[in-house]
BAFI-3210 file (N, C-alpha, C; in Angstrom, 3 decimals, decimal comma, padded with zeros to 6 digits):
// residues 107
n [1|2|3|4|5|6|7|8|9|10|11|12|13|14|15|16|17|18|19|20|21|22|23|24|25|26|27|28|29|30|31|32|33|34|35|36|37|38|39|40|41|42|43|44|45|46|47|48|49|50|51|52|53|54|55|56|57|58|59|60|61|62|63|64|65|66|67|68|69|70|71|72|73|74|75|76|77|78|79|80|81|82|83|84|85|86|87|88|89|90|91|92|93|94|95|96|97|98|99|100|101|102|103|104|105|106|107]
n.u [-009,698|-008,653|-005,828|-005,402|-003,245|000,151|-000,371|001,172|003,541|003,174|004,513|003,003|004,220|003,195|002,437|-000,166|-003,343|-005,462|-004,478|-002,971|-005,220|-006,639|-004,264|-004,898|-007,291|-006,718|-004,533|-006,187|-007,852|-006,990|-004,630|-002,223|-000,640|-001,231|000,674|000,674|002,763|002,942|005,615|009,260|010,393|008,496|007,966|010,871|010,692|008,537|009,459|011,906|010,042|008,583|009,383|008,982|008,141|007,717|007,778|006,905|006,640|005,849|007,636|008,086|008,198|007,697|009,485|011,416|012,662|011,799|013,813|015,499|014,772|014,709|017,563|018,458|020,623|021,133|020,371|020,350|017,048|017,117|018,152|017,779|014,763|012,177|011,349|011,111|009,356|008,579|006,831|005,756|005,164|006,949|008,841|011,541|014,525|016,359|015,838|014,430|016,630|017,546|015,884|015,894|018,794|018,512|017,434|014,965|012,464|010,009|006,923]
n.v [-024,543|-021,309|-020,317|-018,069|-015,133|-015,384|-013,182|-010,050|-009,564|-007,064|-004,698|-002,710|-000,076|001,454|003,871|004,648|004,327|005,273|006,337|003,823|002,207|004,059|003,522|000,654|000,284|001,798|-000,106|-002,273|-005,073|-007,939|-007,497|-007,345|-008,495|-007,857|-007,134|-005,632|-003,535|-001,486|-000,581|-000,045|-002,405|-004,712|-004,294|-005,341|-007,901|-008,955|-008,681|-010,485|-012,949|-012,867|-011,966|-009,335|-007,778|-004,906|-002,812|-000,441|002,688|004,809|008,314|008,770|006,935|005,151|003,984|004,345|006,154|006,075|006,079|005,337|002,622|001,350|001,392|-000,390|-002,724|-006,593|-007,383|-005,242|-003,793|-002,349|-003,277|-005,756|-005,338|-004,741|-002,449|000,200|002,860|005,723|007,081|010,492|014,185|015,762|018,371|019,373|020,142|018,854|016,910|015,735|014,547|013,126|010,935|010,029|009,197|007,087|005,436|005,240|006,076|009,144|010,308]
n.w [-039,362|-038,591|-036,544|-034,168|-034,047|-032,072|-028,904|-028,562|-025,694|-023,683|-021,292|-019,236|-016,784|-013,779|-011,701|-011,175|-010,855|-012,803|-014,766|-015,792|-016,580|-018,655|-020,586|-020,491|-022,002|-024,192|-025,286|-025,557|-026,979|-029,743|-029,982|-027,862|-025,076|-021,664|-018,936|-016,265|-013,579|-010,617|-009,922|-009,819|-008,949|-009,135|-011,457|-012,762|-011,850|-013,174|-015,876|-015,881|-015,321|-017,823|-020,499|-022,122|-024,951|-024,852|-023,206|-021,808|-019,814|-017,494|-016,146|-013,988|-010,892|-008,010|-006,576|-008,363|-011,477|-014,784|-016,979|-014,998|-014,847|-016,795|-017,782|-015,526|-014,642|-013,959|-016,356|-018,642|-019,332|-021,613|-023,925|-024,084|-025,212|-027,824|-028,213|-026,334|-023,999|-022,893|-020,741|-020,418|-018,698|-018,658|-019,881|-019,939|-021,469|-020,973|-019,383|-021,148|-022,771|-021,326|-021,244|-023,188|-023,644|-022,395|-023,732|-024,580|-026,782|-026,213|-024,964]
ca.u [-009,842|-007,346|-004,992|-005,031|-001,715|-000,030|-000,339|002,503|003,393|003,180|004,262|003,025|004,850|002,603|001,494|-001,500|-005,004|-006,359|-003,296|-003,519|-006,762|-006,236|-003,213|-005,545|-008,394|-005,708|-004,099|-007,069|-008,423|-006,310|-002,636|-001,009|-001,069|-000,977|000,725|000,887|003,633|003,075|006,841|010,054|010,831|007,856|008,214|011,776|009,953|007,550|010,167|012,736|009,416|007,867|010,192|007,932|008,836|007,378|007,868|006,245|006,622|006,052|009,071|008,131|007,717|007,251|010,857|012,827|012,289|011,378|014,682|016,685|014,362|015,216|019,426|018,766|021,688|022,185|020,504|020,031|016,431|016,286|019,122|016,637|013,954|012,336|010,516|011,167|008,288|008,742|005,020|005,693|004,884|008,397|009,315|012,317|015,060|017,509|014,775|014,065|018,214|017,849|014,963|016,485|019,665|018,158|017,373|013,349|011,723|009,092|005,896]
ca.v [-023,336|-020,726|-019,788|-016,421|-015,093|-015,218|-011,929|-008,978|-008,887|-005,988|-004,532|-001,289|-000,211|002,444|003,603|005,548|003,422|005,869|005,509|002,316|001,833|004,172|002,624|-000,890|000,540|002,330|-001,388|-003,392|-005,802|-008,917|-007,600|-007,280|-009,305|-006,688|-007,374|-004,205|-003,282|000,099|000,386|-000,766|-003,610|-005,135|-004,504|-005,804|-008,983|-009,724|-008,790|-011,367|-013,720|-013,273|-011,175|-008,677|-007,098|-003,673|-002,228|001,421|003,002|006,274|008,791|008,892|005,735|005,540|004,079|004,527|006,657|005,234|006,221|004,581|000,809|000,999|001,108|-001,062|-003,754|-006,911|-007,473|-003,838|-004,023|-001,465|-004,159|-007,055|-004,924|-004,472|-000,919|000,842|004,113|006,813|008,623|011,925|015,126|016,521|019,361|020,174|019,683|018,090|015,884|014,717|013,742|011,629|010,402|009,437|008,503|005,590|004,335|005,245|007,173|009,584|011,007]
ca.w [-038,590|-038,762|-035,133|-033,727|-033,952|-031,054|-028,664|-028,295|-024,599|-023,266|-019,816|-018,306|-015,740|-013,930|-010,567|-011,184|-011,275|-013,649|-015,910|-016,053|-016,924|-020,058|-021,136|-020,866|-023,044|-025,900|-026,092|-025,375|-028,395|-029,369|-030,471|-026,879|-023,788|-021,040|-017,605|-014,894|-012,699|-010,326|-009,379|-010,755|-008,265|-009,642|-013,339|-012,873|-011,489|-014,412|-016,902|-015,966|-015,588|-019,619|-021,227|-022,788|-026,439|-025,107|-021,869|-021,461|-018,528|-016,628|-015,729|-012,042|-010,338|-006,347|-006,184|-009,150|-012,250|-015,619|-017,109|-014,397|-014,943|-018,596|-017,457|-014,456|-014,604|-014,848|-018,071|-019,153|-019,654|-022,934|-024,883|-024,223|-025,731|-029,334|-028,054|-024,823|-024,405|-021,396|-020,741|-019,470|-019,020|-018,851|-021,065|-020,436|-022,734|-020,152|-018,656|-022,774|-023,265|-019,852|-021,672|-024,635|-023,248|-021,457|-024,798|-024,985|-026,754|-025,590|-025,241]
c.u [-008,472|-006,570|-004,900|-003,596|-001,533|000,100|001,341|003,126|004,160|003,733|004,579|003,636|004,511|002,022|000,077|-002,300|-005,172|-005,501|-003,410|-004,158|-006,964|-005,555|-004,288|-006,006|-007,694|-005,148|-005,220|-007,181|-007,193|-005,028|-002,034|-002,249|-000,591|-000,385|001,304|001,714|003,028|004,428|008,064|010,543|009,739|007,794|009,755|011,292|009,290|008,844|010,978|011,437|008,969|008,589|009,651|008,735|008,768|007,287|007,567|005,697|006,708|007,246|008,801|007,451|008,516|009,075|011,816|012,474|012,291|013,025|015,584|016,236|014,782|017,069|019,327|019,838|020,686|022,279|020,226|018,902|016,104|017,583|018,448|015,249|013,736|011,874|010,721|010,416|008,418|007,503|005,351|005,170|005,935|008,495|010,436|013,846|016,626|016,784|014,783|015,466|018,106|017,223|015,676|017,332|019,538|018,048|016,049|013,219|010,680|007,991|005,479]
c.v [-022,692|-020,270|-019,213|-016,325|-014,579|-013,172|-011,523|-008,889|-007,872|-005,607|-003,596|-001,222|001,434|002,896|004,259|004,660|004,071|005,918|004,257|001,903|002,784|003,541|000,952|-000,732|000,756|000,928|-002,095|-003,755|-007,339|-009,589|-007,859|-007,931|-008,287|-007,576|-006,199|-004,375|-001,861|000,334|-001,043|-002,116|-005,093|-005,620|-005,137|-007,661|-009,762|-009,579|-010,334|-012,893|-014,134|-012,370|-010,502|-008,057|-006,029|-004,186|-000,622|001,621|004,556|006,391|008,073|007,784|006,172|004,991|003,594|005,403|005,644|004,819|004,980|002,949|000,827|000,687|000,226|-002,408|-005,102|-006,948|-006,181|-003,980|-003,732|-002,564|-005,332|-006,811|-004,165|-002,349|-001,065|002,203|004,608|007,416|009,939|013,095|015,889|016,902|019,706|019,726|018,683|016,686|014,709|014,297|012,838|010,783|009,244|008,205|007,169|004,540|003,933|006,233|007,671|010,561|011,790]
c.w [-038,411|-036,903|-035,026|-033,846|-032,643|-030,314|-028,409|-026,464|-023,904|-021,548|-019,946|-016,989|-015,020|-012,733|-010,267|-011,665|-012,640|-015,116|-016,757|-016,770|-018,349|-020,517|-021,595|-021,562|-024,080|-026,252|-025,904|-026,411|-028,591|-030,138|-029,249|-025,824|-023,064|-019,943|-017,119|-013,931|-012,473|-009,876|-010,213|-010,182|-009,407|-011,094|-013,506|-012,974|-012,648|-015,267|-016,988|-016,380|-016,810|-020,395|-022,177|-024,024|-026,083|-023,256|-022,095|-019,842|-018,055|-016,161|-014,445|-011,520|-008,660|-005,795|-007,335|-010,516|-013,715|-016,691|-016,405|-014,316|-016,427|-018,298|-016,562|-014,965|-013,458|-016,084|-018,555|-019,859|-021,425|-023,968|-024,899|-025,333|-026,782|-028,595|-026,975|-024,705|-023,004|-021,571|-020,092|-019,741|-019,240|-019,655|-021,555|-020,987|-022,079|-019,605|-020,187|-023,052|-022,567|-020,453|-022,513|-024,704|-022,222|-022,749|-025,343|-025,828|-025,974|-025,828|-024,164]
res [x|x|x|x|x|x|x|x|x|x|x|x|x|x|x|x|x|x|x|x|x|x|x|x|x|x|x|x|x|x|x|x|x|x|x|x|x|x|x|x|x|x|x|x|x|x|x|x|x|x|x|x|x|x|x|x|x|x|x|x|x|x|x|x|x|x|x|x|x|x|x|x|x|x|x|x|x|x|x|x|x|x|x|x|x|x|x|x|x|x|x|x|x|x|x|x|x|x|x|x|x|x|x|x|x|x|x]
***
């Protein structure tokens, strides 16, 4: 009998239920292991705990922006990580360098 390969893990980092709960369904199936953070204290928390390959995270979090958890010190989360993903709606072209310059891309 052949071994699943193991899963991707994943951490959303997201404070909107309804968010969320898309984000679960678009990765659901059995590439990524999901674990949910709604604010960055939190997603700091799991990170250090399973050290996820993929961290995607909303700009606007309830106390810190998505930007500023990707730079957070000590380990600079986005140098630990294969993919770093910003969700936003932000347009504007200063908002998308901050973006960048954290070291995500974005959508």
């Amino acid at each position: 009998m052949t071994e699943a390969p193991p899963k991707l893990p994943v951490l959303v980092v997201e404070d909107s239920p309804f968010s969320r709960k898309l984000l679960e369904h678009a990765l659901a199936g059995d590439s990524y292991s999901l674990l949910f953070a709604e604010d960055g204290k939190e997603a700091l928390q799991l990170f250090k705990e399973h050290r996820t390959a993929i961290v995607i995270t909303d700009w606007m979090l309830p106390d810190s922006s998505g930007p500023e958890l990707l730079r957070t010190n000590p380990r600079r989360i986005y140098r630990l990580l294969h993919l770093h993903h910003l969700l936003t709606s932000m347009t504007e072209k200063e908002d998308i360098i901050k973006g960048l310059s954290s070291g995500a891309t974005t959508t």
